[in-house]
C-alpha positions as CSV (number, residue, x, y, z in Angstrom):
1,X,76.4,-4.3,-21.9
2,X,73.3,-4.3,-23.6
3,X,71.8,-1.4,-25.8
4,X,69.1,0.4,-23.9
5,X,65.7,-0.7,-25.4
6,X,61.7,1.0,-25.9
7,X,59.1,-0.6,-25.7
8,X,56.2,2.0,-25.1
9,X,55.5,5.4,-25.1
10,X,52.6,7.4,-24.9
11,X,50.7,10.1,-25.2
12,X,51.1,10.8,-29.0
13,X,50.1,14.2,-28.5
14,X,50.9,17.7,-27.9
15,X,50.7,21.7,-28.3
16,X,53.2,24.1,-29.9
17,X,54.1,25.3,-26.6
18,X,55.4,22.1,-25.7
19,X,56.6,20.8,-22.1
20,X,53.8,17.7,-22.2
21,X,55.3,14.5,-20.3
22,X,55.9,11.9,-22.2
23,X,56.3,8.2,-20.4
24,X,58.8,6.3,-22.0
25,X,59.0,2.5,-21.3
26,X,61.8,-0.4,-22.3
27,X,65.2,-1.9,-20.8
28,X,68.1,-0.7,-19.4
29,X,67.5,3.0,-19.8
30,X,69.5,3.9,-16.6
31,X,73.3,2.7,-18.6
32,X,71.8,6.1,-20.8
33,X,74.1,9.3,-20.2
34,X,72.2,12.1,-22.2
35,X,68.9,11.1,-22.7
36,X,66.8,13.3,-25.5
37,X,63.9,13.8,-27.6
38,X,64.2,15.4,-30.7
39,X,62.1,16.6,-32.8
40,X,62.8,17.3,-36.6
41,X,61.2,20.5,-38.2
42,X,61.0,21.7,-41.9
43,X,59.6,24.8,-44.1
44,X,58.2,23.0,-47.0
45,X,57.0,23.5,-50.1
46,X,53.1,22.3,-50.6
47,X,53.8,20.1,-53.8
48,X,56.7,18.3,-52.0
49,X,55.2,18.0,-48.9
50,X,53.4,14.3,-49.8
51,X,56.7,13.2,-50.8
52,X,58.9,14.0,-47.6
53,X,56.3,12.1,-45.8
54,X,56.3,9.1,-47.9
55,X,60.0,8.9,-47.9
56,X,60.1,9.6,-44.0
57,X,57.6,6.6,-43.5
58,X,59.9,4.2,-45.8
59,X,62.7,4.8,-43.4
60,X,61.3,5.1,-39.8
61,X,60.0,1.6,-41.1
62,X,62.9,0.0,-42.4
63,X,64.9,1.0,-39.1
64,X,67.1,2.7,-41.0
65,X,69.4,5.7,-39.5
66,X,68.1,9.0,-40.4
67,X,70.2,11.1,-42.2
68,X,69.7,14.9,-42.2
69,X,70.8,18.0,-44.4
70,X,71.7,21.0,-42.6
71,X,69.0,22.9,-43.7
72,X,66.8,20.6,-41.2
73,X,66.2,22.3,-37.9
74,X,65.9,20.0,-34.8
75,X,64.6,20.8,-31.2
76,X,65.5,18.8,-28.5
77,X,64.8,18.5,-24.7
78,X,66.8,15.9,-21.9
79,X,64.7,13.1,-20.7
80,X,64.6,12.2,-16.9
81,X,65.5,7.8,-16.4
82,X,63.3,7.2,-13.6
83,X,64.6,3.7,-13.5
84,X,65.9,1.3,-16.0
85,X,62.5,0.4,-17.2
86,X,60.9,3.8,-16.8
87,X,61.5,7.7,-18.3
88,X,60.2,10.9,-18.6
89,X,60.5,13.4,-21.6
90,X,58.9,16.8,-22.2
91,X,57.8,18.1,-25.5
92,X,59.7,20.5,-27.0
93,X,58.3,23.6,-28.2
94,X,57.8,24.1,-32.0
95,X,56.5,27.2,-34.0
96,X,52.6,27.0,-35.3
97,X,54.1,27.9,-39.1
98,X,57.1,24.6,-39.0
99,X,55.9,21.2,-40.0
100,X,56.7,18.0,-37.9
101,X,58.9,15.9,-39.9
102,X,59.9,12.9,-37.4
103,X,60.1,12.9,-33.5
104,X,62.3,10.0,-32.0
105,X,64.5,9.5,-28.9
106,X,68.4,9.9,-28.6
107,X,70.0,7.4,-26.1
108,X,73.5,8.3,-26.5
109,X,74.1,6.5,-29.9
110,X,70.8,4.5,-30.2
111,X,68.3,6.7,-31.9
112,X,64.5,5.0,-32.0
113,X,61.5,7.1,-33.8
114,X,58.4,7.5,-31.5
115,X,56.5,6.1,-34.5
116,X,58.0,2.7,-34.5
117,X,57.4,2.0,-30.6
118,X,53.9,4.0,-29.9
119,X,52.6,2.4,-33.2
120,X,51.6,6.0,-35.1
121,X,52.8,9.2,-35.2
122,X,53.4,12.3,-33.0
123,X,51.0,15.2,-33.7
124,X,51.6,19.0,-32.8
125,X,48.2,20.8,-32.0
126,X,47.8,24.6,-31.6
127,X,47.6,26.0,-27.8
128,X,44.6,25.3,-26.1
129,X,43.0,29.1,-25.6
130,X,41.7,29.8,-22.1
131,X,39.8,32.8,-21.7
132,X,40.1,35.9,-18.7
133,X,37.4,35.5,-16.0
134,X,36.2,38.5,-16.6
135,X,35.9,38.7,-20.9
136,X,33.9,42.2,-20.9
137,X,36.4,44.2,-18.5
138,X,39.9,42.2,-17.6
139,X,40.6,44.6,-15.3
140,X,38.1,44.1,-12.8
141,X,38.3,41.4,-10.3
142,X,36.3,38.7,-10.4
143,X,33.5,38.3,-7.4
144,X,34.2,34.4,-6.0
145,X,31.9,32.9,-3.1
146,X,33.3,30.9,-0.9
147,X,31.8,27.1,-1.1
148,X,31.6,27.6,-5.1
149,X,33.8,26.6,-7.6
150,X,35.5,28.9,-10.6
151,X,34.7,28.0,-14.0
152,X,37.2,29.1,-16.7
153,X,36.1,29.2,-20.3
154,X,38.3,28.1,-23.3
155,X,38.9,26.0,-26.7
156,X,40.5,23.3,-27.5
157,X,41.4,22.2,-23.8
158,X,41.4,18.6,-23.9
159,X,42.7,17.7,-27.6
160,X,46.2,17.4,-26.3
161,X,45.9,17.6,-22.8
162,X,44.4,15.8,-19.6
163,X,42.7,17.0,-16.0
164,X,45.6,15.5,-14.3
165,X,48.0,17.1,-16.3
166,X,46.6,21.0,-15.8
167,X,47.8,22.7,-12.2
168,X,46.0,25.6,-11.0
169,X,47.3,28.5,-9.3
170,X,45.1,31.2,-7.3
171,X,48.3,33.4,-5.6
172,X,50.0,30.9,-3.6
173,X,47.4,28.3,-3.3
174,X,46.4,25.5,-5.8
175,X,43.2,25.5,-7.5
176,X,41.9,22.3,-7.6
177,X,41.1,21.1,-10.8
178,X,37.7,19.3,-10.6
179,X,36.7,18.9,-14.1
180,X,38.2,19.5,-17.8
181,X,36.4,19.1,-21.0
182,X,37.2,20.9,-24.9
183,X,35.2,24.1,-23.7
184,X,35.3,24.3,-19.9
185,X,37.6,24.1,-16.8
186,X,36.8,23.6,-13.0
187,X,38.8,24.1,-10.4
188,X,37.6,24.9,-6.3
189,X,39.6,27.5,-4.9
190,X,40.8,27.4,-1.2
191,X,38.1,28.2,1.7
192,X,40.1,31.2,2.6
193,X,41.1,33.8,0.3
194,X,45.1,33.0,-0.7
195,X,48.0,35.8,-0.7
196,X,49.2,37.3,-3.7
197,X,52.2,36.8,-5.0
198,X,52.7,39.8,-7.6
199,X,52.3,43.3,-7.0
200,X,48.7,43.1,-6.9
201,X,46.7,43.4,-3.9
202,X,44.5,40.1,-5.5
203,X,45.4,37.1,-5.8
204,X,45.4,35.7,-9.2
205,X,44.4,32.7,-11.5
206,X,47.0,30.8,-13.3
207,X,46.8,27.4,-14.9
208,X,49.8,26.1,-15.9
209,X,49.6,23.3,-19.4
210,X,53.1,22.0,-19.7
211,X,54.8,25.5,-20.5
212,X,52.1,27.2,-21.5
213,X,51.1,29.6,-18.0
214,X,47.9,31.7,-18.2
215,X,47.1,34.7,-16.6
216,X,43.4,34.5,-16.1
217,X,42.9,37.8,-13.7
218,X,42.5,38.8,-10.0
219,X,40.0,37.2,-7.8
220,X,38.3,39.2,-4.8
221,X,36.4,36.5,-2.0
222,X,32.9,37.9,-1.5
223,X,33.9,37.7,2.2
224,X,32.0,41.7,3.2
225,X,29.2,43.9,1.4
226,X,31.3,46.2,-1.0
227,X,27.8,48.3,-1.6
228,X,26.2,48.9,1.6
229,X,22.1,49.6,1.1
230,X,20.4,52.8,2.4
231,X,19.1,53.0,6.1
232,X,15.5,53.9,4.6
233,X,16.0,50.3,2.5
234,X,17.3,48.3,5.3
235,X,13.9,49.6,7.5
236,X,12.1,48.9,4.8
237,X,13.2,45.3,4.8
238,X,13.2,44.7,8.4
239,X,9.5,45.8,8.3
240,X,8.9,43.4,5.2
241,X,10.4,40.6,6.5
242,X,8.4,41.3,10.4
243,X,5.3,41.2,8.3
244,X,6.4,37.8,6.7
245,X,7.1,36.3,9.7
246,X,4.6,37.2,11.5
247,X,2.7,36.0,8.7
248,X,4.4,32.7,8.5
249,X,3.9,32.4,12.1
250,X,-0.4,33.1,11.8
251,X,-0.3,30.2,9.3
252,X,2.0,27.9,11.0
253,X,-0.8,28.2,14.5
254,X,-3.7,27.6,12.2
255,X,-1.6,24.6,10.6
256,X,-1.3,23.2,14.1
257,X,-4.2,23.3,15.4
258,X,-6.0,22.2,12.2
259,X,-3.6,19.1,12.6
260,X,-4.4,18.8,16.0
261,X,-8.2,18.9,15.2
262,X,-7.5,16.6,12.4
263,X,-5.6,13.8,15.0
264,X,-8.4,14.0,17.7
265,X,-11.0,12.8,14.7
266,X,-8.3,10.4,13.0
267,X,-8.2,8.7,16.7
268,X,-11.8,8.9,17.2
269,X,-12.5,7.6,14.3
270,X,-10.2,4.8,14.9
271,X,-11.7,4.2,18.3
272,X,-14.6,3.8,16.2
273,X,-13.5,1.3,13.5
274,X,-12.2,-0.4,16.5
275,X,-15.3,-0.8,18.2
276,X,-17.4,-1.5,14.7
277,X,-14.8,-4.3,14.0
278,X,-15.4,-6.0,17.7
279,X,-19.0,-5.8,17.0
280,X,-18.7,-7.0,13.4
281,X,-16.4,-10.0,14.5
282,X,-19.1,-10.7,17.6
283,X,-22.2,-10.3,15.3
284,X,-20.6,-12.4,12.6
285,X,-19.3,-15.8,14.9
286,X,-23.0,-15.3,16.6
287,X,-24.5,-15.3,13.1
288,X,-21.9,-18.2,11.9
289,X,-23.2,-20.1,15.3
290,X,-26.8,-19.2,14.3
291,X,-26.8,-19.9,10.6
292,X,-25.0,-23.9,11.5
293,X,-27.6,-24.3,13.7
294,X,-30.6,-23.0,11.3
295,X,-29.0,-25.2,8.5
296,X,-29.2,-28.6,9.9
297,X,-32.8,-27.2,11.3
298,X,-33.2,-26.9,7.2
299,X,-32.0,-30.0,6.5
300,X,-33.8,-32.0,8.7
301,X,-37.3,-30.0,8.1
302,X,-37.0,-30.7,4.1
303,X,-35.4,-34.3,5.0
304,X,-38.6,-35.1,7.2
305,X,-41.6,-34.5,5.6
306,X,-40.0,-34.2,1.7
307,X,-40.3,-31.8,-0.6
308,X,-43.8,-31.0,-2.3
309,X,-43.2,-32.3,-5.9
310,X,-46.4,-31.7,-7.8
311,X,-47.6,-35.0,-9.8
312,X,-47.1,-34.3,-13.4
313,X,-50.5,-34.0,-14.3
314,X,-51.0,-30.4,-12.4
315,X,-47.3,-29.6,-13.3
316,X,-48.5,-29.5,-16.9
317,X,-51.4,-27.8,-16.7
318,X,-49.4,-24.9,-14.3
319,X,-46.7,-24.5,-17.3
320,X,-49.7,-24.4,-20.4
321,X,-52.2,-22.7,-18.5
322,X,-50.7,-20.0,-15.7
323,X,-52.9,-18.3,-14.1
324,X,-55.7,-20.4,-14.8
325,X,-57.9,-22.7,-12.9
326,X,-59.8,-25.8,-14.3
327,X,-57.4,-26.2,-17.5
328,X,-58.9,-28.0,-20.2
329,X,-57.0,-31.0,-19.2
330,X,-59.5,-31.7,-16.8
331,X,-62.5,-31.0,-18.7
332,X,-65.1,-33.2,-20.1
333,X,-67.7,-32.8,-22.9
334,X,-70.7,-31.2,-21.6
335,X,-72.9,-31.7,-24.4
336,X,-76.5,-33.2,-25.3
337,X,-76.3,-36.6,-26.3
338,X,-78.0,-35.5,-29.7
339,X,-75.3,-33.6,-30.7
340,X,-72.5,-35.6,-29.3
341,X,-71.9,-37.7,-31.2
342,X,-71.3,-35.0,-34.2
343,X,-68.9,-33.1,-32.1
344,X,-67.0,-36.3,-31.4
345,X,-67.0,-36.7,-35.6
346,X,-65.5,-33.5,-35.5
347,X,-63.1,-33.8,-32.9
348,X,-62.0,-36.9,-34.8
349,X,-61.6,-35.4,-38.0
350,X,-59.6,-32.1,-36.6
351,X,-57.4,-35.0,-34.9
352,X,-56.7,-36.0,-38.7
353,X,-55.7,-32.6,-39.6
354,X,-53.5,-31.7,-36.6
355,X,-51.5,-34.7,-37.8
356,X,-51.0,-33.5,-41.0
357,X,-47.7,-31.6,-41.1
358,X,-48.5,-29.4,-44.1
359,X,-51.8,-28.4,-42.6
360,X,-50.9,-27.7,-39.1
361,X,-47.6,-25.6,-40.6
362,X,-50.0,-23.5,-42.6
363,X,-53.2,-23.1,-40.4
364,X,-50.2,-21.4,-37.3
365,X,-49.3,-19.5,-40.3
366,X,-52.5,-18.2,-40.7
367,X,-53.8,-17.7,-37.2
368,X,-50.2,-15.9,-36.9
369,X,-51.1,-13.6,-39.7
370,X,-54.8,-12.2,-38.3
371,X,-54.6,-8.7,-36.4
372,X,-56.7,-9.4,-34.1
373,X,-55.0,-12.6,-33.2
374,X,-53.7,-11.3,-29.6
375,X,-50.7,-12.6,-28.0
376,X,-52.5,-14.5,-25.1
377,X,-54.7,-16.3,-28.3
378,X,-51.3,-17.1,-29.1
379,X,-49.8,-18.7,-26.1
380,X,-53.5,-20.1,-25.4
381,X,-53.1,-22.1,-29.1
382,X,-50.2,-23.7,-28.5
383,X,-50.6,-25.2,-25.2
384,X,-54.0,-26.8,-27.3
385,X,-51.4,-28.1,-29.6
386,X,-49.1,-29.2,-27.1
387,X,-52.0,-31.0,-25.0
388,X,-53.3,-32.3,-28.5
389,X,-49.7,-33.7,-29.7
390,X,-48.4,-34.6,-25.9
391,X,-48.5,-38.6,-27.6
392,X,-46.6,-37.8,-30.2
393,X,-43.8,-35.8,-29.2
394,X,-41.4,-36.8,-32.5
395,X,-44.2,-35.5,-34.7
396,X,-44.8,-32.4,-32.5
397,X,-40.4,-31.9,-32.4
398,X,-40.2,-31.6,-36.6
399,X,-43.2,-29.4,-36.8
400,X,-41.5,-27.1,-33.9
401,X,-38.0,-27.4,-35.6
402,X,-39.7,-26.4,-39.1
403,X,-41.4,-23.1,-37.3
404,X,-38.3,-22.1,-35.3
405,X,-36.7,-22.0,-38.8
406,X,-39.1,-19.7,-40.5
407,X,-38.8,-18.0,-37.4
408,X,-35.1,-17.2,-37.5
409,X,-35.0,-16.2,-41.7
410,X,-38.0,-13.8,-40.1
411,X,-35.6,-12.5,-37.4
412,X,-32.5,-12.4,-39.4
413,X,-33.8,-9.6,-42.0
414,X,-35.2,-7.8,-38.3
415,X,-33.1,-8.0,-35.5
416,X,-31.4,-11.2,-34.7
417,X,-31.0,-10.1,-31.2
418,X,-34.7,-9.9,-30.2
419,X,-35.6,-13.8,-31.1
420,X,-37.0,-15.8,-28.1
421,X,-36.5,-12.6,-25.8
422,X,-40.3,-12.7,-25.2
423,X,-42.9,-15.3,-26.2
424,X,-44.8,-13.5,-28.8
425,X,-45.0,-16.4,-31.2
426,X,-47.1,-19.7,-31.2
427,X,-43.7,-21.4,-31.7
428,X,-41.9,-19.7,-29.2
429,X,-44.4,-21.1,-26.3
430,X,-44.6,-24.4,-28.1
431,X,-40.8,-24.6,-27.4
432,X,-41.5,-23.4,-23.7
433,X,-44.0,-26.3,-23.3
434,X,-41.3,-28.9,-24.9
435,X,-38.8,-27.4,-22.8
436,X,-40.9,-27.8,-19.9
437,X,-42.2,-31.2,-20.7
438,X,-38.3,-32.4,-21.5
439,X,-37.6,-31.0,-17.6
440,X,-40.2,-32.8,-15.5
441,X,-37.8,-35.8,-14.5
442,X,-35.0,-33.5,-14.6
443,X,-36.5,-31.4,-12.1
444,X,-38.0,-34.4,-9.9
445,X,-35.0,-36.5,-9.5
446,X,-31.9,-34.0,-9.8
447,X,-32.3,-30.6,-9.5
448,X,-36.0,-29.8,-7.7
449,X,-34.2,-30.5,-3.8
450,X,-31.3,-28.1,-4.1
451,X,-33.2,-25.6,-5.7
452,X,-35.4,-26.1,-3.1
453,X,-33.3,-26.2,-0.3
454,X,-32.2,-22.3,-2.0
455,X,-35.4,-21.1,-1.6
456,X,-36.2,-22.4,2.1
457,X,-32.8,-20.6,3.3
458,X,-33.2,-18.0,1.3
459,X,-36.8,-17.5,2.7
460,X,-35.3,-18.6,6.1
461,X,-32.6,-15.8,6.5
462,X,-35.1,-13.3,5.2
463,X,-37.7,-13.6,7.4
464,X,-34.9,-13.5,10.7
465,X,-35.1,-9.4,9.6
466,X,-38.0,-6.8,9.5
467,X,-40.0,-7.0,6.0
468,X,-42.4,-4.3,5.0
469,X,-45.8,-5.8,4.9
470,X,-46.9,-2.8,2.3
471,X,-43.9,-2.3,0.6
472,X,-41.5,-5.8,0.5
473,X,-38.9,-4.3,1.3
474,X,-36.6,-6.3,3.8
475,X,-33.5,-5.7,6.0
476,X,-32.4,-9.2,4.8
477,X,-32.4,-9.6,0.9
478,X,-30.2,-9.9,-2.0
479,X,-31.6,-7.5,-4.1
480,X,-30.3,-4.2,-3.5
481,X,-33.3,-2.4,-4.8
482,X,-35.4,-3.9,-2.4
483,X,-33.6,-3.0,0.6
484,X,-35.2,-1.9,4.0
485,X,-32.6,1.1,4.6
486,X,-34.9,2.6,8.0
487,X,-33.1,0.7,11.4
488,X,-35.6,-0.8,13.0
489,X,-35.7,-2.2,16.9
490,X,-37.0,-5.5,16.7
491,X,-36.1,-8.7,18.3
492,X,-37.2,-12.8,17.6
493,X,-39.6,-14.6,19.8
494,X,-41.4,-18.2,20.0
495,X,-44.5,-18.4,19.8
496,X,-46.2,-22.0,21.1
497,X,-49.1,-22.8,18.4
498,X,-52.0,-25.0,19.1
499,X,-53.7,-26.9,16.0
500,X,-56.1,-29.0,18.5
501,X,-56.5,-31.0,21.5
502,X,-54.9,-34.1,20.0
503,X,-52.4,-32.3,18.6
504,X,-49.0,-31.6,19.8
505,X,-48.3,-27.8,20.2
506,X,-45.7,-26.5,17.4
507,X,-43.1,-23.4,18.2
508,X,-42.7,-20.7,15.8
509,X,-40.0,-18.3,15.8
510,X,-41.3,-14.6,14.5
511,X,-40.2,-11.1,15.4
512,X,-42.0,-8.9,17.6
513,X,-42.1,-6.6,14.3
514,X,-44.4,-8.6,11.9
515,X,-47.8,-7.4,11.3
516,X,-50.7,-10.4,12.1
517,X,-51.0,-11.4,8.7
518,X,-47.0,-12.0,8.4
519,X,-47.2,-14.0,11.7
520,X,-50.1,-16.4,10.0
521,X,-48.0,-16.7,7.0
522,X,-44.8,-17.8,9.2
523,X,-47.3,-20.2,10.7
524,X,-48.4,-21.7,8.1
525,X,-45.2,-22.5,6.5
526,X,-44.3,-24.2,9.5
527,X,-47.2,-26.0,10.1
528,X,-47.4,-26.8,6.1
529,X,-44.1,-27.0,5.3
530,X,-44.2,-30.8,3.6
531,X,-47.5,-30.2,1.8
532,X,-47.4,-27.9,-2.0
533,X,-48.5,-24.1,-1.2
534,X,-51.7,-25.0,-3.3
535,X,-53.0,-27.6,-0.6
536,X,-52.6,-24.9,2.4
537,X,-55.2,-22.7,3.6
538,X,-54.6,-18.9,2.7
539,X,-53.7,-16.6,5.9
540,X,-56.9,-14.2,5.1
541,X,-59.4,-17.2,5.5
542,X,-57.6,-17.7,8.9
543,X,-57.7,-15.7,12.5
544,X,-55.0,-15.6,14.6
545,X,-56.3,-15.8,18.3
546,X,-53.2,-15.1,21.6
547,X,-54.5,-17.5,24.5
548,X,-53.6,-16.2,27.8
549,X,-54.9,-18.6,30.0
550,X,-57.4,-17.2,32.6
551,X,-57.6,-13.7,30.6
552,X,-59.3,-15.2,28.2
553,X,-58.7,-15.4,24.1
554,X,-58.4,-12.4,21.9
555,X,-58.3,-12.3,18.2
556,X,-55.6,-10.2,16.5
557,X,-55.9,-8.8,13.3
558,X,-53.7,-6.1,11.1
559,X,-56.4,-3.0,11.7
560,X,-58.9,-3.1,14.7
561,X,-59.8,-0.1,16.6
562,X,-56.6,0.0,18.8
563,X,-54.6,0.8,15.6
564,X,-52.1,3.8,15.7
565,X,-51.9,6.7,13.5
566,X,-49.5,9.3,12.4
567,X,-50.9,12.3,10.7
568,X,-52.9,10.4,7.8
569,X,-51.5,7.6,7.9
570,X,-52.4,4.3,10.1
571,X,-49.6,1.5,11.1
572,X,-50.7,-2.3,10.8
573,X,-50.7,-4.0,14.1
574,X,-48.0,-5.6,15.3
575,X,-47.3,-7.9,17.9
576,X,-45.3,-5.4,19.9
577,X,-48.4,-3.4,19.4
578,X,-50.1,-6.3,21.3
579,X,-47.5,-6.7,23.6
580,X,-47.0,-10.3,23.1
581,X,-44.7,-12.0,25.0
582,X,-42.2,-14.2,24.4
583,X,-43.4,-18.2,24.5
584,X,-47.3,-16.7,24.3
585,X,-49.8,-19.6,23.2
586,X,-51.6,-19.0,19.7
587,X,-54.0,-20.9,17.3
588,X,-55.1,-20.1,14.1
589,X,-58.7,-20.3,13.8
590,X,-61.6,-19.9,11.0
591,X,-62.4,-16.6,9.7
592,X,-66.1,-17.1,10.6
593,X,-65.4,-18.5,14.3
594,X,-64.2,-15.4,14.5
595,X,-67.0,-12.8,14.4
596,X,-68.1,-12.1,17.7
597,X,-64.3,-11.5,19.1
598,X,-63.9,-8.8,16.2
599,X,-65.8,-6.6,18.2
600,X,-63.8,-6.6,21.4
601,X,-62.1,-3.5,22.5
602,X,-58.8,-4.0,23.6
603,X,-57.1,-1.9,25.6
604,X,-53.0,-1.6,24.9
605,X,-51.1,-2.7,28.0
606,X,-53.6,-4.9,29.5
């Protein structure tokens, strides 16, 4: 039969008191009559003490079989053989002043050392110290509620010792041990307070460490009220705590109806975003429908009759001379024929300057440099130059380039950032002229149409909303500042205009809203909308006259003597003050043929 055999064993670790398991592994453990563990003990001297332990590691390590004097005490305990792979030892017990010399295991006659199957040695702690529930006065129980848990304060509790190894004790019942750590222990006692099972009427708290069992001290249930309170005190708070409910109670009725309150305008004002989103989503497909329709209307109005390009001849004289009417480039000599000829000689010769580049560098310089040399001089002087140069453009490019250059070193010792914000320099609206020159075909063949076509919508979707005729403000704009904020009744109608008795009668949408003059101008731009703004008639030298058949024609203008006021002030006429209906027949007619009907009266509702 084979010698029983270790393989493992573990912990490596316990307390003076002994009585730790220790789970021993190997073969054939269960052919082993007397299991033990031994444990060898020594007083030593301090300067011999290295040696012993040198000479005790040579030997565990060789296998060799200890030999012992008899002056070499030894404690043992039996080991349990759980099976023939498996068993169980307990510690011994040593004394706190004795020194560990070995600890290994007897089977019968095999002896193995604990150091040469766990793979280091067995260590001897001191007793973990657990203190009394009660530290101040031991004697006095300690108060537990039920639900709670009791918390045991001590040292040194897990350095040679585990949760699952500690077992609890309150009287007859086990404390559960929930949690163990170096300083604390946790255990939760039973829901009902257990028996005793000493001669005290508590029960008390042990905790049992291998064979170390503590005593921690009696533990009373907080089950009744040891101290009962005063009748005055117990009045006292059962008016307190009346007050506090009734007080509680006040606020909880305010809180309910204030959230009641609060829910009727939450749904009303849901009801109401419901309502505004159906009338959004309405207004917004009728507007969609409306603003498809009013674009190909667009499309076709500035694809018909084109768009009014000026000729490049008043497109120059516009950009140099805004503002002004019979520019220079139209202008002849309008001199004596004795002194023509001289002014021609001199015409010539400043011709002959202007071309010098030196000269024409130095004389801007100079005209630049006089006080009194005004910024509309400026501006003035170089669209002369630009007209005077407009056949040599190369020649007027280099002199620009050369004066935008002493223009910037003027700038940079300034402020960089304010160059070419404003034209307060003859260079600045020579460049503005080139610019503008550089643009023409640009403009005409690419980018006049779409820009254009913005305006005309633009214009178009503004004038479907009220406009102030005093103020331009408008319901419709895009500039926020200019907004008309008042809401305003109004509503679009067509108005059938006659130009003549050969020509065909032309519909006009307006609103019932627009003063007279803003009805001419809506004309107008109907009847005129092919031919440059320049080329129309202006709305003041025109009246516009309602034709009602039988009753006769009636002038309307913005003030007559039907006109409204309120307090101080007086309201333009509109064509709801007229009461003009919807598909009424108009014409615009002279100013002058229009004398004799600015006398009528007219009386409102007729």
């Amino acid at each position: 039969m084979e010698d029983p055999v270790i393989t493992a064993a573990s912990p490596a670790e316990s307390f003076y008191e002994g009585g730790r398991s220790i789970k021993v592994s190997g073969r054939n453990l269960d052919v082993v009559q007397q299991p033990m563990i031994s444990v060898r003990l020594e007083h030593m001297v301090e300067n011999t003490l290295v040696m012993r332990r040198r000479r005790n590691a040579r030997l565990l390590a060789n296998n060799n079989p200890l030999v012992f004097n008899s002056t070499v005490s030894k404690k043992q305990e039996r080991c349990t053989v759980v099976s023939s792979f498996e068993m169980t030892c307990v510690t011994p017990s040593v004394t706190h002043d004795s020194k560990v010399i070995g600890v290994w295991f007897e089977l019968d006659n095999v002896k193995v050392a604990f150091e040469s199957v766990a793979g280091k040695t067995f260590s001897y702690y001191p007793n973990p110290e657990l203190f009394a529930l009660n530290r101040d006065d031991p004697d006095t129980p300690y108060r537990f509620k039920p639900g709670g848990v009791i918390a045991v304060e001590g040292k040194g509790l897990t350095r040679a010792m585990t949760r699952g190894e500690v077992v609890a004790w309150l009287g007859d019942k086990e404390c559960e041990v929930k949690t163990l750590d170096s300083t604390h222990l946790y255990c939760e006692p039973p829901e009902k307070q257990p028996a005793s099972l000493g001669n005290h009427k508590l029960p008390s708290l042990r905790v049992v460490m291998g064979k170390l069992n503590i005593d921690l001290g009696t533990v009373q249930y907080d089950t009744e009220d040891l101290s009962p309170v005063p009748l005055a005190a117990q009045v006292g708070l059962a008016a307190g705590a009346t007050v506090v409910v009734l007080v509680v109670l006040v606020i909880i009725l305010m809180y309910r109806r204030k959230s009641k309150q609060a829910l009727r305008d939450y749904k009303k004002v849901l009801v109401q975003l419901e309502t505004l989103e159906i009338n959004v989503g309405d207004q917004c497909r009728k507007e969609f429908t409306d603003l498809m329709t009013e674009m190909m209307d667009l499309s076709s109005d500035v694809g018909g009759p084109g768009i009014p390009l000026l000729d490049y001849k008043t497109y120059a004289e516009r950009v140099f001379f805004p503002g002004q009417r019979g520019a220079p480039l139209s202008q002849n000599l309008d001199l004596p024929e004795s002194r023509r000829q001289t002014v021609e000689q001199g015409l010539g010769q400043l011709n002959n300057l202007l071309n010098n580049r030196l000269f024409l560098i130095r004389f801007i310089h100079t005209l630049e440099a006089q006080q009194n040399f005004s910024q509309r001089d400026r501006g003035y002087v170089a669209s002369l130059l630009t007209m005077a140069l407009h056949d040599q453009l190369e020649y007027f490019t280099d002199v620009m380039k050369t004066l935008l250059g002493d223009l910037v070193k003027q700038y940079v010792a300034k402020n960089p950032k304010l160059m070419l914000r404003r034209t307060e320099t003859v260079v600045e609206k020579m460049l503005t002229n080139w610019m503008s020159i550089c643009l023409y075909s640009f403009l005409k063949e690419v980018a006049g149409e779409p820009l254009y076509m913005l305006y005309r919508a633009i214009k178009y979707q503004v004038d479907k909303g009220p406009v102030d005729a005093v103020t331009g403000k408008a319901k419709r704009t895009l500039n926020d500042s200019h907004l008309l904020r008042e809401d305003i009744d109004y509503c679009s109608i067509t108005l059938v205009v006659k130009g003549g008795v050969e020509v065909q009668p032309c519909p006009v949408k307006v609103l019932d809203t627009d003063t007279i003059t803003q009805v001419k101008d809506k004309i107008l731009d109907q009847i005129y909308k092919g031919a440059p703004f320049s080329q129309r008639p202006a709305a003041d030298s025109l009246d516009l006259e309602w034709r009602s058949g039988q009753a006769g024609h009636l002038t309307l203008s913005d003030d007559d003597v039907t006109a409204v006021f309120q307090g101080r002030w007086r309201k333009l006429n509109t064509l709801q003050h007229y009461k003009v209906p919807d598909g009424a027949t108009v014409a615009l007619i002279p100013g002058s043929a229009a004398v004799m009907g600015i006398h009528q009266v007219y009386q409102t509702g007729e």
